[in-house]
C-alpha positions in Angstrom: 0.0 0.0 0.0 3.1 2.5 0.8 4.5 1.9 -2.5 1.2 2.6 -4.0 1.1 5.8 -2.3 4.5 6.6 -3.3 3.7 6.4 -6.9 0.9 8.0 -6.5 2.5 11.1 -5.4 5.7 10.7 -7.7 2.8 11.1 -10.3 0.8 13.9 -8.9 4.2 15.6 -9.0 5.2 14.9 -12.3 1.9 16.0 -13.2 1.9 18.9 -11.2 5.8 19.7 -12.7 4.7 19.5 -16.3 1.4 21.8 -15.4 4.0 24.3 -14.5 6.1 24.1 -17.0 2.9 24.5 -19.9 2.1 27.6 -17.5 5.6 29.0 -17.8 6.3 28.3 -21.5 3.0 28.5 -22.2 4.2 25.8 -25.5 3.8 21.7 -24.6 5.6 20.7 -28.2 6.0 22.6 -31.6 5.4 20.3 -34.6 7.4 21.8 -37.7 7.1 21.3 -41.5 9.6 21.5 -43.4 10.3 20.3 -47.0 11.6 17.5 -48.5 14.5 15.7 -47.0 16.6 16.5 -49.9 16.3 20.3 -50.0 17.5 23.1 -47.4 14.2 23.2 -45.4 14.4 20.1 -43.8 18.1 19.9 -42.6 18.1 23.6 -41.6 14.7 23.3 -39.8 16.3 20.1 -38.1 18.9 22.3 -36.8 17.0 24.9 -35.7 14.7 22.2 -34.1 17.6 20.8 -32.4 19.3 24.0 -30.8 16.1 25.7 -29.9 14.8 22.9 -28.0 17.9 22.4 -26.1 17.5 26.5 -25.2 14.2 26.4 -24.4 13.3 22.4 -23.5 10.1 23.1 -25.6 10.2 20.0 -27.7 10.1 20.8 -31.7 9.0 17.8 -33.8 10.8 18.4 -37.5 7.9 16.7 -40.4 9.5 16.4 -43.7 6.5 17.7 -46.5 6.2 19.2 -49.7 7.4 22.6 -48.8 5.6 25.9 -48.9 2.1 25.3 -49.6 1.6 21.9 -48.1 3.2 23.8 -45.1 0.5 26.2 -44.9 -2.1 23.7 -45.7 -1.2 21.6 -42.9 -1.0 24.5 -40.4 -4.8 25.5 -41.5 -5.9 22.0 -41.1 -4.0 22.4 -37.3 -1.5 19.3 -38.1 1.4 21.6 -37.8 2.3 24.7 -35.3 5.2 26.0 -37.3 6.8 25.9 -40.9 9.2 27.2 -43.1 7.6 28.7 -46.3 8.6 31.2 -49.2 6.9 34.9 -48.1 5.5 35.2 -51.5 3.6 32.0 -51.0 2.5 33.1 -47.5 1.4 36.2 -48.9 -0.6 34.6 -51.1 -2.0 32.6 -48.7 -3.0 35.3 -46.8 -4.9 37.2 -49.3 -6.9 33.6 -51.0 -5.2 35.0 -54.4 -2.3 32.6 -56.9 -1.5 29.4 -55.5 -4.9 29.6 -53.2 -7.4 31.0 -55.2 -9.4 28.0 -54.7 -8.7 27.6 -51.5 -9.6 30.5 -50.7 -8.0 32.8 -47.6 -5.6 30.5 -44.8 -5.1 33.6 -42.2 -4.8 31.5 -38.5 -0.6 32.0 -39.1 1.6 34.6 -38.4 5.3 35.0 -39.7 7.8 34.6 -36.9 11.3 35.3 -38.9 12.5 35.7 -42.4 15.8 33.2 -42.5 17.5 33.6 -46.0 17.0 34.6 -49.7 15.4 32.3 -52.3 16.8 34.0 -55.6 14.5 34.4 -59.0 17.1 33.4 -61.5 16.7 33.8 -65.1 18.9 31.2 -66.9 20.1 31.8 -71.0 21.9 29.6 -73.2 23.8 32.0 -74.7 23.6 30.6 -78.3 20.3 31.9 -78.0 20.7 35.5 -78.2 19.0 36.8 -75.4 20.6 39.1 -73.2 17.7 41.0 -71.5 14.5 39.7 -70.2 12.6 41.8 -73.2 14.8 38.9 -75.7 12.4 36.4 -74.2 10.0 36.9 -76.5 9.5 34.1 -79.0 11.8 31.9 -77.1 11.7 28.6 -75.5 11.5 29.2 -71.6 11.0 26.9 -68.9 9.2 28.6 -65.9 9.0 25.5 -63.7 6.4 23.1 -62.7 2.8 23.9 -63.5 0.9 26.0 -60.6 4.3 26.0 -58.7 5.7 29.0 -57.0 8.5 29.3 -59.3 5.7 29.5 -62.3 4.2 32.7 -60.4 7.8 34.7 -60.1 8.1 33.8 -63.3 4.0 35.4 -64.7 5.2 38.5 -62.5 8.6 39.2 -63.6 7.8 39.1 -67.2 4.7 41.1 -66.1 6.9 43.4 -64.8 8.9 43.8 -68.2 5.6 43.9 -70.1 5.5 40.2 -71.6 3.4 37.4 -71.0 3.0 33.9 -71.3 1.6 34.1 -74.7 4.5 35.9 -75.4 6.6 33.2 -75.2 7.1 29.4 -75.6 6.5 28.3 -72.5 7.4 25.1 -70.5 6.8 23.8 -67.2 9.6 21.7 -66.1 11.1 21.9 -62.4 14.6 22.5 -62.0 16.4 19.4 -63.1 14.3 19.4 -65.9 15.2 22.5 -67.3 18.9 22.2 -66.8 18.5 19.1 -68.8 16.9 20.6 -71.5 18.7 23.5 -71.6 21.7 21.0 -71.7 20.0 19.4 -74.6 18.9 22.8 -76.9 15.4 22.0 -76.1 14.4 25.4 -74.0 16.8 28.4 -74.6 16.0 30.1 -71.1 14.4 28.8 -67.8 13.4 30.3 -64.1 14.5 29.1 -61.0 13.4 30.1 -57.8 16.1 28.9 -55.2 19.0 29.4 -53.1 22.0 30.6 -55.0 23.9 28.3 -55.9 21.5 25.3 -56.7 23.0 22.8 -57.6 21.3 21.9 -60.8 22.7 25.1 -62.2 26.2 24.8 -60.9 26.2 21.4 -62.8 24.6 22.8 -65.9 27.3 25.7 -66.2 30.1 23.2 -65.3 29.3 21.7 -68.6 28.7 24.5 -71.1 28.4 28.2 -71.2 25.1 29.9 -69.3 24.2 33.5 -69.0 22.4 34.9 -65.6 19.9 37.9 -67.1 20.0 41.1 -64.8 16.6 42.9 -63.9 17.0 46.4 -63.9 16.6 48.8 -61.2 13.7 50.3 -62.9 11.8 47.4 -63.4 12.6 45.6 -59.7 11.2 48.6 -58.6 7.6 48.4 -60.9 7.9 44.6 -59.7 8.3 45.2 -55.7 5.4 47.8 -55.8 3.5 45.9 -57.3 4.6 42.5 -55.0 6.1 43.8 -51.5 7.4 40.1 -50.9 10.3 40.7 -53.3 13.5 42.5 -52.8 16.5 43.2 -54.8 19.4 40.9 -54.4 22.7 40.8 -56.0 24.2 37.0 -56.9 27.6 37.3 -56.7 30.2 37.2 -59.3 31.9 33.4 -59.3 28.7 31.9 -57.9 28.3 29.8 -61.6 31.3 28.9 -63.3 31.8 31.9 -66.1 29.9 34.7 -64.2 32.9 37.0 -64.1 30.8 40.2 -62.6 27.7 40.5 -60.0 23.9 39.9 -61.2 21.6 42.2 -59.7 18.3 40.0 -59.5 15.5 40.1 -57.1 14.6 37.3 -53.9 11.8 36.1 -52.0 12.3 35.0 -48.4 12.7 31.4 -46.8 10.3 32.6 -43.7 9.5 30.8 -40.7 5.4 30.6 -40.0 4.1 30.2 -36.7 0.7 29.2 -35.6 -1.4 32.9 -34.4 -2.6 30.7 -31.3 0.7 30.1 -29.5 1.2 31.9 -26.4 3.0 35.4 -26.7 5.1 34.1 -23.9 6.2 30.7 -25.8 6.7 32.7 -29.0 9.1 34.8 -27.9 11.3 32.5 -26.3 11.1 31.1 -29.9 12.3 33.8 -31.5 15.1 34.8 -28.7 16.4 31.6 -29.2 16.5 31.4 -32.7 18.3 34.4 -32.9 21.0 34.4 -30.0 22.1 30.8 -30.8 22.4 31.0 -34.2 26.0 30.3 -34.4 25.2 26.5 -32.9 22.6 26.4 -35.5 24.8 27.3 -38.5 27.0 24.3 -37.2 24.1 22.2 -37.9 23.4 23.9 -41.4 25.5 26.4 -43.4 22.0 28.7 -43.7 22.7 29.4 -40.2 25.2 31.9 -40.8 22.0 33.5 -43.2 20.0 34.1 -39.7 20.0 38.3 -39.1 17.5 40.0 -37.1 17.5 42.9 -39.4 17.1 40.6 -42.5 14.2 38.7 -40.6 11.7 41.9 -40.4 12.6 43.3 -43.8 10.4 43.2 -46.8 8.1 39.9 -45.4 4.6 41.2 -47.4 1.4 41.0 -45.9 1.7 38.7 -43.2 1.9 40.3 -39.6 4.5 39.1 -36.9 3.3 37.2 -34.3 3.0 39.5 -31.3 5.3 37.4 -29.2 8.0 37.6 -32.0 6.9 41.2 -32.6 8.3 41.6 -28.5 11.4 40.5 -29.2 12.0 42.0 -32.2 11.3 45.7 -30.4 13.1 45.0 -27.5 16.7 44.9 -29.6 15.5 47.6 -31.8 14.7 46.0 -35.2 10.9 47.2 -35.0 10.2 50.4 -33.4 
């Protein structure tokens, strides 16, 4: 009978314990999509899953998905607290417009930090021709996989230029795919939508000669009114084999999403963790280094912080 009473109370305590600690943190687990386990989304988000739990001993699950809008899918059908998504595809979200027109609006998310650039890159076989955007008309371009993010940057920087899909011959093949044909003199330019360098491109210019195409300041500018989720960014000179100077180009941002029903208190320890161990998280993944406060507020779109991010971010001066 003691021992009965001892286990009892060892279980009243543990119970009592783990009531205190939901009250404290305010957070009992964080399940986190990612993408697929090939990509940057799920070995960074294991990472960050990894050092943030040992910070905050709030337990973050990592879920290996289809990236972006499977993310947010998930997180409207509550499977999911917390994801990493492209902000254009949030934004879209957001608003029921693109990539959710049928679904209509998904608004029960909040953004909780921008983590590094996905960059819109415009690849030309230089046999081709082309040298601006405006060359693309009457050309064979690849701008990735049907209804796929990539397929939107694509709609709305040729927009942008004044061109549309009728304007040009247009394919939707993924990444791989359009290296390939590119590689084989089947398309003459494609899209990407990636972190620079992806590695399909690095292997396509390894083999033959590619050109990166440049959008203008003018027309980044007629672009990022129009589409707040973009901002200009410069690929760097040597980043493809032959790409002897910088290519200014425009980005969307890898974003981490956060359910809008987690405790401000829980939140924020999120987002003070992220950001003030991100040097153990860039030993887990090189996109660590990419994690900047400043960067993580800048240029997100439409979707408001959460309010326990929103704390942190104020009290070291990124937000006023």
């Amino acid at each position: 009978m003691r021992k009965i009473i001892v286990i009892m109370l060892a279980v009243f305590l543990i119970l009592g314990l783990s009531s205190c600690q939901r009250q404290e943190g305010g957070i009992d687990r964080i399940r986190f999509a990612t993408g697929g386990v090939a990509g940057t989304y799920y070995p960074l988000g294991t990472a960050i899953a990894t050092t943030v739990t040992e910070v905050t001993e709030i337990p973050i699950i990592v879920q290996a998905t289809g990236a972006s809008r499977a993310n947010i899918q998930l997180m409207d059908e509550g499977e999911v607290e917390m994801a990493i998504v492209q902000n254009d595809v949030m934004d879209y979200a957001w608003r029921g417009v693109d990539l959710f027109a049928e679904d209509g609006q998904i608004t029960n998310f909040r953004t909780l930090a921008a983590l590094y650039s996905e960059v819109c890159q415009i690849i030309v076989n230089p046999a081709s021709g082309i040298r601006t955007i405006e060359d693309l008309r009457g050309k064979n371009v690849s701008v990735g996989d049907a209804g796929s993010g990539v397929e939107f940057n694509a709609r709305q920087i040729l927009e942008a230029h004044g061109i549309t899909f009728d304007d040009i011959r247009r394919q939707n093949l993924g990444f791989g795919a359009s290296a390939d044909a590119m590689r084989d003199g089947r398309i003459d330019a494609f899209f990407a939508t990636a972190g620079a360098p992806t590695p399909a491109i690095v292997d396509l210019a390894l083999g033959r000669d590619i050109l990166v195409l440049e959008i203008s300041e003018e027309n980044a500018a007629r672009l990022i009114a129009n589409y707040p989720f973009y901002s200009r960014y410069p690929i760097p000179a040597g980043t493809y084999s032959g790409m002897d100077t910088d290519i200014m180009t425009v980005a969307v941002k890898a974003t981490i999403i956060i359910s809008a029903s987690l405790p401000d208190d829980g939140v924020y320890k999120l987002t003070k963790a992220l950001f003030e161990n991100k040097a153990d998280i860039a030993l887990g993944h090189a996109r660590g280094h990419d994690i900047d406060a400043v960067y993580a507020v800048d240029g997100i779109g439409n979707v408001p912080f959460h309010p326990g991010a929103e704390r942190y971010y104020r009290e070291i001066g990124v937000i006023r």
